[in-house]
N, C-alpha and C positions, 0 to 999 in steps of 0.2 A: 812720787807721781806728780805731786805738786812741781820740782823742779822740773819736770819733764815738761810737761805743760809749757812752763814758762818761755823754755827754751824754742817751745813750738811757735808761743805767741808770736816771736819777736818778726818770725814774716807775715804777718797778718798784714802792714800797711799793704806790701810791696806787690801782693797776688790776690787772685779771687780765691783759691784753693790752697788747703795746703795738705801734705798725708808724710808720714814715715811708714817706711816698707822696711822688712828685714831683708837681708843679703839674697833669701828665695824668693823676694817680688812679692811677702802675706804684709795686707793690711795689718801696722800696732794701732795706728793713728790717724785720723782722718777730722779736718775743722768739721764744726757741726753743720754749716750753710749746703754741707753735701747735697740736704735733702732738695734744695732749692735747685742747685746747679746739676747736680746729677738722677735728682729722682731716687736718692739711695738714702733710708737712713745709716746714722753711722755703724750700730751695732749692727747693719745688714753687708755694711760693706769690712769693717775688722774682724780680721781674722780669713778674710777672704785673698784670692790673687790676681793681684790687677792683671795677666793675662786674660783672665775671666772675661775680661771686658772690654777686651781691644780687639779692633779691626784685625781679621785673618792677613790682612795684607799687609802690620804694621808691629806685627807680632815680633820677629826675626832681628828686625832691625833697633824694636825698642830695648829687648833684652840685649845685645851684643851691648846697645849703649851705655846701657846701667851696668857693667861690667868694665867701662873704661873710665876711671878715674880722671883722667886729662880732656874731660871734654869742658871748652869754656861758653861754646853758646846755648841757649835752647834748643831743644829738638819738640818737633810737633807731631802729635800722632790723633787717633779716632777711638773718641768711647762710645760704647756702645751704655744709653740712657735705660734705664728700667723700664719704657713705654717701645727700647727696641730702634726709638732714633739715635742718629752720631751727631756728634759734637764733637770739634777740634779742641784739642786742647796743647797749649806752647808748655813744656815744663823744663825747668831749671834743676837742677839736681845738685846738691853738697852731700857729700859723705860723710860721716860720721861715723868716730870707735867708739864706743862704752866699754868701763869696766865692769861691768855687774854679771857677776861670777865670771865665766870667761870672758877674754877679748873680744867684740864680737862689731862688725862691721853695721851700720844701719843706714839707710837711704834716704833723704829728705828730699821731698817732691815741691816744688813751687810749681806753681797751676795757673793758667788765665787758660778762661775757658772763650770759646769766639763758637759765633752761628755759622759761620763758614770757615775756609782754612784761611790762616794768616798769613799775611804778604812776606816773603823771602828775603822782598829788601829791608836794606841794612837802614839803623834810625841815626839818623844825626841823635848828639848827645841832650839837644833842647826839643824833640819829638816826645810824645804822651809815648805812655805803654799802653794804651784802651785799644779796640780794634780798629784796622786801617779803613779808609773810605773808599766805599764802591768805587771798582775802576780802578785802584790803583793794584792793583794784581795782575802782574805782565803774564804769571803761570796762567792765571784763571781766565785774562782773558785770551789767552794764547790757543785755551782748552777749548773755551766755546769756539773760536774761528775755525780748528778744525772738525768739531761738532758741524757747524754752520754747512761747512763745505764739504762734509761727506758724499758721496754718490749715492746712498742709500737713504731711504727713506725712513727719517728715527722721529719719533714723540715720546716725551713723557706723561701720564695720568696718573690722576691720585681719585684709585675707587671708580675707575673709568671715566673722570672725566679729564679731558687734553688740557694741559697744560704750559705743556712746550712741544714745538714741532721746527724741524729744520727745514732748508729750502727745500731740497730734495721730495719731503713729503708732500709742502705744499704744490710741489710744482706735479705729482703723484696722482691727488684727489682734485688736479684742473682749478684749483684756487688761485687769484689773484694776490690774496696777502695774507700775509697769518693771522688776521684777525678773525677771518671767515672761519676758520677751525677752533681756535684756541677759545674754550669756554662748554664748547660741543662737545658730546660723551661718543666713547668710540663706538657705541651700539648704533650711531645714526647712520654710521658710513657701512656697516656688519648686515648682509644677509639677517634675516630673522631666523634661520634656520641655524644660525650659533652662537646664539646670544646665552644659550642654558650653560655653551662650552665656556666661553668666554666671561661669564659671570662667574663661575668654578675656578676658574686660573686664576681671576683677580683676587678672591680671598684667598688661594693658594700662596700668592704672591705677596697678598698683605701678612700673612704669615710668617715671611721669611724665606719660604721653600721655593725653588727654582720648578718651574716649569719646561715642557718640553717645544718642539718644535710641534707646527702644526700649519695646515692650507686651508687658509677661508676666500669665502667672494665679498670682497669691497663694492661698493657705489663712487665714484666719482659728486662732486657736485652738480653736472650734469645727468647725474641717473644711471650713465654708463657701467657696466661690469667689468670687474679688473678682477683678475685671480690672483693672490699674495700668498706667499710663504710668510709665517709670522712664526718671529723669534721673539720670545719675553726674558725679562728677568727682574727681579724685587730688588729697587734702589730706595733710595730717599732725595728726596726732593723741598728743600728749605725745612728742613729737620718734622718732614711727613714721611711716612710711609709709601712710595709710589711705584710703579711700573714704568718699566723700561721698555720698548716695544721698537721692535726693529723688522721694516717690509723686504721684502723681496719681489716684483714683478715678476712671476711666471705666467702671463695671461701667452705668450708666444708659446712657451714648453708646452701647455695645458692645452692649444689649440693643435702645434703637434701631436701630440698624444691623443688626443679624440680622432684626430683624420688617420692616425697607427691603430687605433682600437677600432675604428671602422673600419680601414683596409685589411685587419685579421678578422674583423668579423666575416666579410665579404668571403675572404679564402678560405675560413672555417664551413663555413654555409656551401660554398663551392666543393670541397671535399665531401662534405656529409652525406653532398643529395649530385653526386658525381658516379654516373651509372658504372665506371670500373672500381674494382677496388682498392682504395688507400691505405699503406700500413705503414709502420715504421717497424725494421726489427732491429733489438739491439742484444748483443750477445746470444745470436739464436734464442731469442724471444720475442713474440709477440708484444709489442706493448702499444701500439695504438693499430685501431682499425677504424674504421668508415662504417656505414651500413650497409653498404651493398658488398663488403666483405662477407658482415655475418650471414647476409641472407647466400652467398656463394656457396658457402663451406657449411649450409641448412642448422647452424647453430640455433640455439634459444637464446641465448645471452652474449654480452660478451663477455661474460666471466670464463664461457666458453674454452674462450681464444688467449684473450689478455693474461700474459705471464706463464702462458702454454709455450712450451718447445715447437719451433715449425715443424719439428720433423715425427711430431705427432699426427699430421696432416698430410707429409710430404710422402709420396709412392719411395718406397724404398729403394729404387733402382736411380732415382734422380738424387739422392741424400749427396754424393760426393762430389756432385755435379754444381749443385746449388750451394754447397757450405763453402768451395773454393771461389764460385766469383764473389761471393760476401764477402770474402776474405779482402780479395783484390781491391774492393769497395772500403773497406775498414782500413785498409793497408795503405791507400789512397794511391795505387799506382792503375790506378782508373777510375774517369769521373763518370762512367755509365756502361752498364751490361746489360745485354737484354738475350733471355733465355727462354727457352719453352720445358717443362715438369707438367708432370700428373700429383694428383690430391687428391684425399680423399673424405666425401663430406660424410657429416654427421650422420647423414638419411644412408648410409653404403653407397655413395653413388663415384664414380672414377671422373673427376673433369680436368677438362686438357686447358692451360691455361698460358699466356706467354707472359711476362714479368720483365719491365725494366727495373733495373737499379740503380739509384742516384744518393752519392754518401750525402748526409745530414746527420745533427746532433741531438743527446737525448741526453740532458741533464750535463750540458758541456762536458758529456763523451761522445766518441764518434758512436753514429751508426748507420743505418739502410735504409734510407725510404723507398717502399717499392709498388710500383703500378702492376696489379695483377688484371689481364681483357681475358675473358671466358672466351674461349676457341674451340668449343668443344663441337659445337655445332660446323663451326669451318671446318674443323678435323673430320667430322662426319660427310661432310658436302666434298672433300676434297679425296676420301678414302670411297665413296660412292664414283667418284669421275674417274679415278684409279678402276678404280670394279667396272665399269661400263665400259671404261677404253679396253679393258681387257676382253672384257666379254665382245666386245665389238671387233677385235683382234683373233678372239678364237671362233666366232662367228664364220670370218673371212677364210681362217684357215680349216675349219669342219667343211666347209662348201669344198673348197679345193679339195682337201684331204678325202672326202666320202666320195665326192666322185671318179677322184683317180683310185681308190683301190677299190670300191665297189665294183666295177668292169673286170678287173684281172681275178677277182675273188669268186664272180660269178662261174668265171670258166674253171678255175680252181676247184670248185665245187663241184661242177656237175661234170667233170671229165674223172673225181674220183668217186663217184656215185656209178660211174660206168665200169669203173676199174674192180670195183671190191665184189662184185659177183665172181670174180674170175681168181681171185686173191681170198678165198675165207678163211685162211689155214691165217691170215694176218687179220683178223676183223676186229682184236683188241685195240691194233693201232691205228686202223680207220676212226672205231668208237672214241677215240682221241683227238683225231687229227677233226673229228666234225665236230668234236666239242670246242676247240679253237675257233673254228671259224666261224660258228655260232655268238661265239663270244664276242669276236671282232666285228660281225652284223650288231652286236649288240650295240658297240661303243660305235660305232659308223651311224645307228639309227638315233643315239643321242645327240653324235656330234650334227645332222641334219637337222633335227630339231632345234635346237640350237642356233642354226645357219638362216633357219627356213624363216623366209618374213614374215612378222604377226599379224597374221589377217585373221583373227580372233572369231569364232561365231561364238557368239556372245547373247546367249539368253538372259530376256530383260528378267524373268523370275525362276532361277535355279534354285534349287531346294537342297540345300546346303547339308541338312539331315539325311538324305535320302541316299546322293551322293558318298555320304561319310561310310553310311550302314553298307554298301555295295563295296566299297575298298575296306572296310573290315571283313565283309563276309569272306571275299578274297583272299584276305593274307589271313585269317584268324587259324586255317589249319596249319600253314606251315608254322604259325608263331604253336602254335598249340604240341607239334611233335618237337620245337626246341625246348617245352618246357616254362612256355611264357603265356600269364593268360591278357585275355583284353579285356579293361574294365572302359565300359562307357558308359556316360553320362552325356545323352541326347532327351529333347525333346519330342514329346509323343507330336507337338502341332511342328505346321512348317515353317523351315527358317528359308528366307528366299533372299538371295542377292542377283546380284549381275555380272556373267561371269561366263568362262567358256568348258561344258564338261568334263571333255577329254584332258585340258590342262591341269583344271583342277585336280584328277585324279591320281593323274602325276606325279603333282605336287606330294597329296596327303600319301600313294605308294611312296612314294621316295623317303618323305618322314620316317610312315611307321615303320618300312622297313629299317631303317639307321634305328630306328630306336628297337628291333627286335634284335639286331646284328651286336647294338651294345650292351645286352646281356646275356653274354654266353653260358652262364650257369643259371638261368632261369632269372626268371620274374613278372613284373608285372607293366601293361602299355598301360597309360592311363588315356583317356581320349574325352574333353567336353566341350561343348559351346554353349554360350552365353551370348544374351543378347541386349543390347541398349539399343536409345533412339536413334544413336547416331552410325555404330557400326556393330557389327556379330564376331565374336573372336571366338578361335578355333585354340584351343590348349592341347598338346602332344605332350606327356612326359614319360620318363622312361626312369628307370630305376639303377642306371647303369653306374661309370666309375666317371663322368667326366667329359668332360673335353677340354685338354691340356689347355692354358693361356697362350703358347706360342700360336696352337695351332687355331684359336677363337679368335684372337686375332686378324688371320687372314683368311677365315671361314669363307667359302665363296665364292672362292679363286681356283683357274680351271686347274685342274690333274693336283690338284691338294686331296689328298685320304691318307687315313691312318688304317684303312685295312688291305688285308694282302690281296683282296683280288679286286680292290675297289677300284673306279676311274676316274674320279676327283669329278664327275661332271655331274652327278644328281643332285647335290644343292646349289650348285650354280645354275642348274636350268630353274630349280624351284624358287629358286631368287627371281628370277628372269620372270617367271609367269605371273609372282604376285605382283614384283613391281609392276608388269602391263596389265595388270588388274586394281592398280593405286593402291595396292596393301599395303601394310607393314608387317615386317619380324622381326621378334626379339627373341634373342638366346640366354637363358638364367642358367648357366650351369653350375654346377656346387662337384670340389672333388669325394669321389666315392657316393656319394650320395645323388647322383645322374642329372640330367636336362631335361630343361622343359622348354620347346618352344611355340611361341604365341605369337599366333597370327592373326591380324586385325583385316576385315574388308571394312569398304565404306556402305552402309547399308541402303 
């Protein structure tokens, strides 16, 4: 040991340090002054591997080196100090074999340790070995002038306070010269709203640990607000622990982005409270709506809707209609379709509604945004002008029509009224031939009705009870020998509207009988009115099978019947009489289980 020793002394003039490594890079030896130059005592450093303690970025190159025997200069690399700072260190290396038991290789380190890294240039043979004088480091200062001149806004702190800053910065926070910054802590230039953040990263970073990116609001030295992206990382800085701090100026992107966040607010608000309704579908799903959607389609939620099938809502006759221009729209061989479908809401209601479609994305996949306007009302206003022009059409033609065959019908009649005394052996098919022509006075005296102008006489207070009870008492026998009873539900006092007798009576004949015709195997009329402030509704139901959809439909239209000896004109005239009475009717029919219709006057 003692020779060992010896042989170690013998570089003590020539270096500050000195250590032998085995062939794997493990402390045997180490001079004692370690503790001084490195912060390591010796037993803390033998036995250890100088990898341990060198710079990640210095690692690759030092071992490759200490494997090449033909190296004749020093190489210099970065230790890292017990307290976590670097120091350069220049080392010279001679190899060494030993015999002591095997042959065995060992590495002898000569060391001069320096507070900064040592100059590159070569030394004339009458230059000291000590470290070179500030400035004369072409690397070092080659390093700073691109520092200097970066475009970016860089400073160094230690513990947040600035230390170094390049042009870029000062010229950043509206400074004159770097004097104005360098001394000041970063928190004076920092919002006070991230000084808790910015406190947290700095011992993060005296730690050793990288921190991430992050967007704070700066001050100017004028006061002004500047928005920064700020980049850190944990350096050293004159053998301290410091931060690295690197700006970025987004106060331009940041003012974009508020006037983009304001201009989707504005559009978001403009759909929300946009009296059509807004949706996107994508994959035949609902996945965004408006609110004048939910309130359309009478949902509670839109849990409703959202992530529902359209075709939960969609009338089943439109399904193949609407899934193919979707298609067309997804397919993108059209930038807009506009169609008309029925839906049906939550409350059972049928609304007619028209939809454009214009492709848009959901989750950068395609799909539909589509404007749905409630037409249901137009469809009603525009199948009423349809119903009026017609009525107005068979008006014209009952006038013509009842007068030209009224005159030939008359003589017809009463020249076989002369005939059949003389003829009785044939009097079955007289009793036929005047049951025709009976019939044809019938449909002659509706179709006049029908023709004849409304000149209304019109009592200010008709007694709407009274009325009813006189066209039950009427038809209640013949309903009574089919087998059908009358159940009503009247008022003992009186209900009085404004109205013309004779029409009215019409009206509720025509009903009750349709609703006694539509139960041929027996049942029941149901007949009540009810009264509010503002109008008296009149309720007809019947027990029957129905009235098909084709033919509800088109309810109301002349020579439409589904019975065989019907004339399609008794609820077109009873149309006729409430409308010139400002009423309404509504038809609820249910199959097998019969109609009910209800009719409202104004009171």
């Amino acid at each position: 040991m003692e020779q060992k020793t010896k042989r170690f002394e013998q570089y003590k003039p020539h270096v500050n340090l000195q250590a032998v490594l085995s062939a794997n890079g493990r402390f045997i030896y180490i001079s004692a002054n370690c503790k001084e130059m490195l912060g390591y005592k010796q037993n803390e450093l033998i036995g250890t591997y100088l990898k341990d303690y060198l710079h990640k970025d210095d690692l690759f190159l030092v071992e490759s080196y200490f494997y090449n025997e033909h190296h004749l200069l020093p190489y210099t690399f970065r230790f890292v100090k017990k307290d976590y700072t670097l120091i350069w260190i220049e080392a010279a290396i001679d190899f060494v074999t030993t015999h002591v038991g095997e042959k065995e290789r060992e590495i002898v380190l000569k060391m001069k340790v320096f507070e900064d890294r040592p100059s590159t240039k070569k030394k004339n043979s009458h230059e000291e070995t000590g470290p070179e004088k500030p400035g004369t480091n072409p690397v070092k200062e080659e390093f700073q002038a691109m520092i200097e001149g970066l475009p970016s806004p860089l400073c160094i702190s230690v513990q947040g306070k600035i230390v170094y800053v390049n042009d870029a910065f000062v010229s950043l926070l509206g400074a004159e010269h770097k004097q104005q910054i360098i001394g000041k802590y970063s928190y004076d230039f920092i919002e006070k709203e991230y000084h808790d953040i910015v406190k947290n990263r700095i011992m993060r970073m005296q730690k050793g640990l990288h921190v991430g990116m992050i967007e704070q609001t700066w001050k100017k030295l004028n006061g002004q607000q500047i928005h920064l992206e700020v980049k850190a990382a944990p350096t050293v800085y004159q053998n301290q622990k410091a931060e690295l701090i690197l700006l970025i100026d987004i106060s331009s992107r940041k003012k974009f982005q508020t006037i983009l966040q304001k201009s989707r607010e504005r559009y978001q608000l403009l759909i929300q409270n946009s009296i059509d309704t807004i949706a996107v579908i994508h994959k035949g799903k609902w996945v965004f709506m408006n609110e004048s959607g939910i309130r359309l389609f009478e949902a509670k939620s839109y849990e409703d809707l959202i992530g529902k099938n359209i075709d939960e809502q969609l009338h089943h006759c439109d399904h193949e209609e609407v899934k193919a221009r979707l298609k067309r729209i997804v397919d993108r061989k059209s930038e807009s379709e506009i169609i008309k479908q029925t839906w049906h809401t939550f409350g059972n209601r049928l609304i007619y509604t028209e939809m454009v479609c214009i492709p848009t994305t959901f989750f950068g996949e395609t799909a539909v945004q589509v404007i749905l306007r409630d037409i249901s009302e137009r469809k009603q206003t525009e199948e009423l002008m349809v119903r009026s022009e017609k009525l107005s059409i068979a008006g014209q033609l009952a006038a013509g029509i009842a007068h030209e065959i009224r005159n030939p019908l008359t003589a017809i009649k009463g020249f076989l009224q002369l005939m059949k005394p003389t003829m009785e052996e044939n009097e079955d098919y007289f009793n036929i031939i005047f049951s025709e022509l009976s019939r044809i006075e019938l449909i002659l005296s509706e179709l006049l009705m029908l023709a004849k102008p409304q000149q209304n006489a019109l009592q200010e207070k008709l007694d709407l009870i009274k009325l009813i009870r006189e066209v039950t008492a009427l038809l209640e026998t013949q309903a009574n020998l089919n087998g059908i009873m009358m159940n009503t539900n009247l008022s003992e006092e009186k209900v009085c509207i404004k109205g013309d007798q004779n029409q009215l009576k019409q009206v509720f004949i025509n009903l009750i009988k349709n609703a006694v015709e539509s139960m041929p195997d027996g049942g029941t009329v149901h007949l009540s009115v009810t009264e509010t402030k503002q109008a008296v509704t009149v309720m007809v139901q019947d027990e029957g099978k129905g009235i098909p959809e084709h033919v509800l439909k088109r309810i109301g239209e002349p020579f439409l019947t589904t019975k065989e000896k019907g004339t399609g004109l008794g609820l077109m005239v009873t149309f006729n009489i409430i409308e010139n009475h400002n009423g309404t009717i509504e038809i609820d029919t249910q199959e097998e289980k019969g109609t009910t219709f209800v009719i409202s006057f104004p009171k």
